[in-house]
N, C-alpha and C positions, 0 to 999 in steps of 0.2 A: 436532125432532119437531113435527108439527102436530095437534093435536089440535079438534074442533068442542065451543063452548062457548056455552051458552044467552044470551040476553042480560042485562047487568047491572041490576041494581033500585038502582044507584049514585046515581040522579037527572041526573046529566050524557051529555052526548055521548061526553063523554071516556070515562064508567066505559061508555054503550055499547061504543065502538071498541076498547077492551079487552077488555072482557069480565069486567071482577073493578071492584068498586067503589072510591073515591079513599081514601086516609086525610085527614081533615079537614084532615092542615098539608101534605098533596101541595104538590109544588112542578113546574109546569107550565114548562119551557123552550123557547122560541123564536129559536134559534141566530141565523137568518137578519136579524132581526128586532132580535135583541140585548135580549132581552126575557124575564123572568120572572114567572111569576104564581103566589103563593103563595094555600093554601088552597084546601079545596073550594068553599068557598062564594066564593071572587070567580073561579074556574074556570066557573064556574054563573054567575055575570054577565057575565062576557065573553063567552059562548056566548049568552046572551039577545039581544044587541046584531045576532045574525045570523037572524033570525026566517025567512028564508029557506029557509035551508042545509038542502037534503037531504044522506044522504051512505047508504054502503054499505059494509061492511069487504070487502076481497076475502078474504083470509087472515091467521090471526093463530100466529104460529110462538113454541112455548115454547121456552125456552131455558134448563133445570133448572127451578127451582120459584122463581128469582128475578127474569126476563127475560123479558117476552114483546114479539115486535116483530109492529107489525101493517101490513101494505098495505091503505089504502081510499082511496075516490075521495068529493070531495064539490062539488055546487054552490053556490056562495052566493046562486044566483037567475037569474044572468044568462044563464046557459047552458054557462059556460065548465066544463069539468071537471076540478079538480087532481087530482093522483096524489100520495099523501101515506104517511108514512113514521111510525110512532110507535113510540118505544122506552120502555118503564116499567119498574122496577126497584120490585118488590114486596118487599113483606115482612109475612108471617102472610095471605097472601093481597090484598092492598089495596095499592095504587099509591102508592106513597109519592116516587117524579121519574118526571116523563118530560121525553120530547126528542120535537117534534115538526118534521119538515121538512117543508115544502108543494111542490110541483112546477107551479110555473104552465104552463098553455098552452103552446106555442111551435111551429113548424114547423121542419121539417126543412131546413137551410141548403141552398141548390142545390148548392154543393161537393162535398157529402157524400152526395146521392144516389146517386149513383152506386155507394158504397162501403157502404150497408145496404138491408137488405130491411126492408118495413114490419111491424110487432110486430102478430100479429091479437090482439087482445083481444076476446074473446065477450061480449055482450050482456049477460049475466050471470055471465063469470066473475072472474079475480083484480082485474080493473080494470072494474067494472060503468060499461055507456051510462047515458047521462042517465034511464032510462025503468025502469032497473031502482035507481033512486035514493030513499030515506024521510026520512021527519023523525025524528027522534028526540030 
Protein backbone atom coordinates (compact mmCIF):
# COMPACT_ATOMS: atom_id res chain seq x y z
CA UNK A 1 0.00 0.00 0.00
CA UNK A 2 1.26 3.39 -0.85
CA UNK A 3 0.14 5.99 1.03
CA UNK A 4 1.46 10.22 0.58
CA UNK A 5 3.22 11.36 3.76
CA UNK A 6 4.07 15.00 4.65
CA UNK A 7 7.65 15.62 5.25
CA UNK A 8 9.53 14.69 8.53
CA UNK A 9 10.54 17.41 11.20
CA UNK A 10 13.34 14.33 12.10
CA UNK A 11 16.20 16.86 11.48
CA UNK A 12 17.93 14.36 8.83
CA UNK A 13 17.68 13.59 5.19
CA UNK A 14 17.15 10.34 6.41
CA UNK A 15 14.01 11.16 8.65
CA UNK A 16 13.11 13.23 5.27
CA UNK A 17 13.27 10.16 2.83
CA UNK A 18 11.28 8.29 5.15
CA UNK A 19 8.93 10.37 6.11
CA UNK A 20 8.69 9.39 10.20
CA UNK A 21 11.59 10.79 12.32
CA UNK A 22 14.91 8.46 13.42
CA UNK A 23 14.82 7.05 17.07
CA UNK A 24 18.07 8.55 18.59
CA UNK A 25 19.97 4.83 18.84
CA UNK A 26 18.66 4.14 14.88
CA UNK A 27 21.04 2.20 13.36
CA UNK A 28 21.82 3.15 9.73
CA UNK A 29 23.25 0.02 7.36
CA UNK A 30 25.25 0.29 4.26
CA UNK A 31 25.46 -3.30 2.79
CA UNK A 32 27.50 -2.36 -0.09
CA UNK A 33 29.74 -0.41 1.65
CA UNK A 34 30.00 -2.94 4.81
CA UNK A 35 29.32 -0.13 7.02
CA UNK A 36 27.15 0.93 10.00
CA UNK A 37 26.18 3.97 11.49
CA UNK A 38 24.77 4.09 14.79
CA UNK A 39 22.67 6.98 16.34
CA UNK A 40 20.78 9.91 15.09
CA UNK A 41 23.13 12.19 15.73
CA UNK A 42 26.29 10.80 13.96
CA UNK A 43 23.40 9.78 10.89
CA UNK A 44 23.20 13.92 11.00
CA UNK A 45 27.13 13.99 10.55
CA UNK A 46 27.64 11.91 8.04
CA UNK A 47 24.92 13.65 5.89
CA UNK A 48 26.76 17.04 6.82
CA UNK A 49 30.02 15.92 5.05
CA UNK A 50 27.65 16.09 1.71
CA UNK A 51 26.60 19.81 1.61
CA UNK A 52 25.84 19.18 -1.97
CA UNK A 53 23.48 16.50 -2.25
CA UNK A 54 20.14 17.35 -3.53
CA UNK A 55 17.70 14.52 -3.51
CA UNK A 56 13.86 13.57 -4.10
CA UNK A 57 11.89 10.58 -2.74
CA UNK A 58 10.04 9.06 -5.75
CA UNK A 59 7.64 6.68 -3.77
CA UNK A 60 7.60 5.45 -0.27
CA UNK A 61 5.62 2.05 0.06
CA UNK A 62 4.30 0.80 3.77
CA UNK A 63 4.45 -2.32 4.48
CA UNK A 64 1.99 -2.90 7.88
CA UNK A 65 2.89 -0.24 10.28
CA UNK A 66 6.52 -1.64 10.66
CA UNK A 67 8.28 -1.44 7.14
CA UNK A 68 8.38 1.33 4.95
CA UNK A 69 10.55 1.07 1.65
CA UNK A 70 11.37 4.08 -0.15
CA UNK A 71 12.58 4.78 -3.98
CA UNK A 72 14.62 8.22 -4.34
CA UNK A 73 17.07 9.72 -6.60
CA UNK A 74 19.88 11.89 -5.32
CA UNK A 75 22.98 14.09 -6.50
CA UNK A 76 25.87 14.69 -4.55
CA UNK A 77 26.83 17.69 -6.93
CA UNK A 78 28.34 16.45 -9.79
CA UNK A 79 25.56 15.71 -11.92
CA UNK A 80 25.45 12.12 -11.69
CA UNK A 81 22.07 10.80 -10.48
CA UNK A 82 21.76 7.58 -8.14
CA UNK A 83 18.56 5.61 -7.89
CA UNK A 84 18.51 4.51 -4.27
CA UNK A 85 16.69 2.03 -2.29
CA UNK A 86 15.84 2.46 1.60
CA UNK A 87 14.35 -0.04 3.85
CA UNK A 88 13.45 0.96 7.87
CA UNK A 89 11.95 -1.13 10.22
CA UNK A 90 10.01 1.12 12.65
CA UNK A 91 8.57 0.81 15.85
CA UNK A 92 6.02 3.41 17.74
CA UNK A 93 6.30 5.20 14.53
CA UNK A 94 10.26 6.23 14.39
CA UNK A 95 13.03 4.36 12.39
CA UNK A 96 14.73 2.43 14.68
CA UNK A 97 17.46 0.24 11.27
CA UNK A 98 17.49 0.87 8.09
CA UNK A 99 19.22 -0.57 5.01
CA UNK A 100 20.16 1.57 2.37
CA UNK A 101 21.49 0.66 -1.34
CA UNK A 102 22.80 3.23 -3.76
CA UNK A 103 22.49 2.54 -7.50
CA UNK A 104 25.41 4.35 -9.22
CA UNK A 105 25.33 5.56 -12.90
CA UNK A 106 26.07 3.03 -15.34
CA UNK A 107 25.19 2.39 -19.19
CA UNK A 108 23.61 -0.15 -20.73
CA UNK A 109 26.21 -2.95 -21.94
CA UNK A 110 26.12 -2.99 -26.06
CA UNK A 111 25.14 -6.87 -25.58
CA UNK A 112 22.18 -6.35 -24.02
CA UNK A 113 20.59 -3.65 -26.08
CA UNK A 114 19.42 -5.45 -28.14
CA UNK A 115 17.43 -7.43 -25.48
CA UNK A 116 15.57 -4.13 -23.47
CA UNK A 117 13.77 -1.31 -24.18
CA UNK A 118 14.73 1.90 -22.31
CA UNK A 119 12.72 2.52 -18.85
CA UNK A 120 11.10 6.33 -19.48
CA UNK A 121 11.31 7.83 -16.10
CA UNK A 122 9.27 11.48 -16.22
CA UNK A 123 10.90 14.45 -15.06
CA UNK A 124 9.10 14.35 -12.12
CA UNK A 125 8.17 11.13 -11.49
CA UNK A 126 9.21 7.80 -9.33
CA UNK A 127 12.87 8.44 -10.40
CA UNK A 128 13.04 12.44 -10.54
CA UNK A 129 15.79 14.51 -13.34
CA UNK A 130 18.23 16.39 -11.84
CA UNK A 131 16.05 19.61 -12.14
CA UNK A 132 13.24 18.23 -10.16
CA UNK A 133 16.08 17.53 -7.29
CA UNK A 134 16.11 19.77 -3.34
CA UNK A 135 18.18 19.92 -0.40
CA UNK A 136 17.02 18.82 2.52
Amino acid sequence: MSEPVAASNGGTRLAYVLGVPLAPDVERQWPQMGEVVRTSKLVGEVEGNFPELTLEVGRRLYLDEDIVVVEWTCNYGDGRLYRNVSIAELRDGTAIRVTDYWGEPTTTPEWRQSMTDRLHMPANGIWPDAQHLSHY
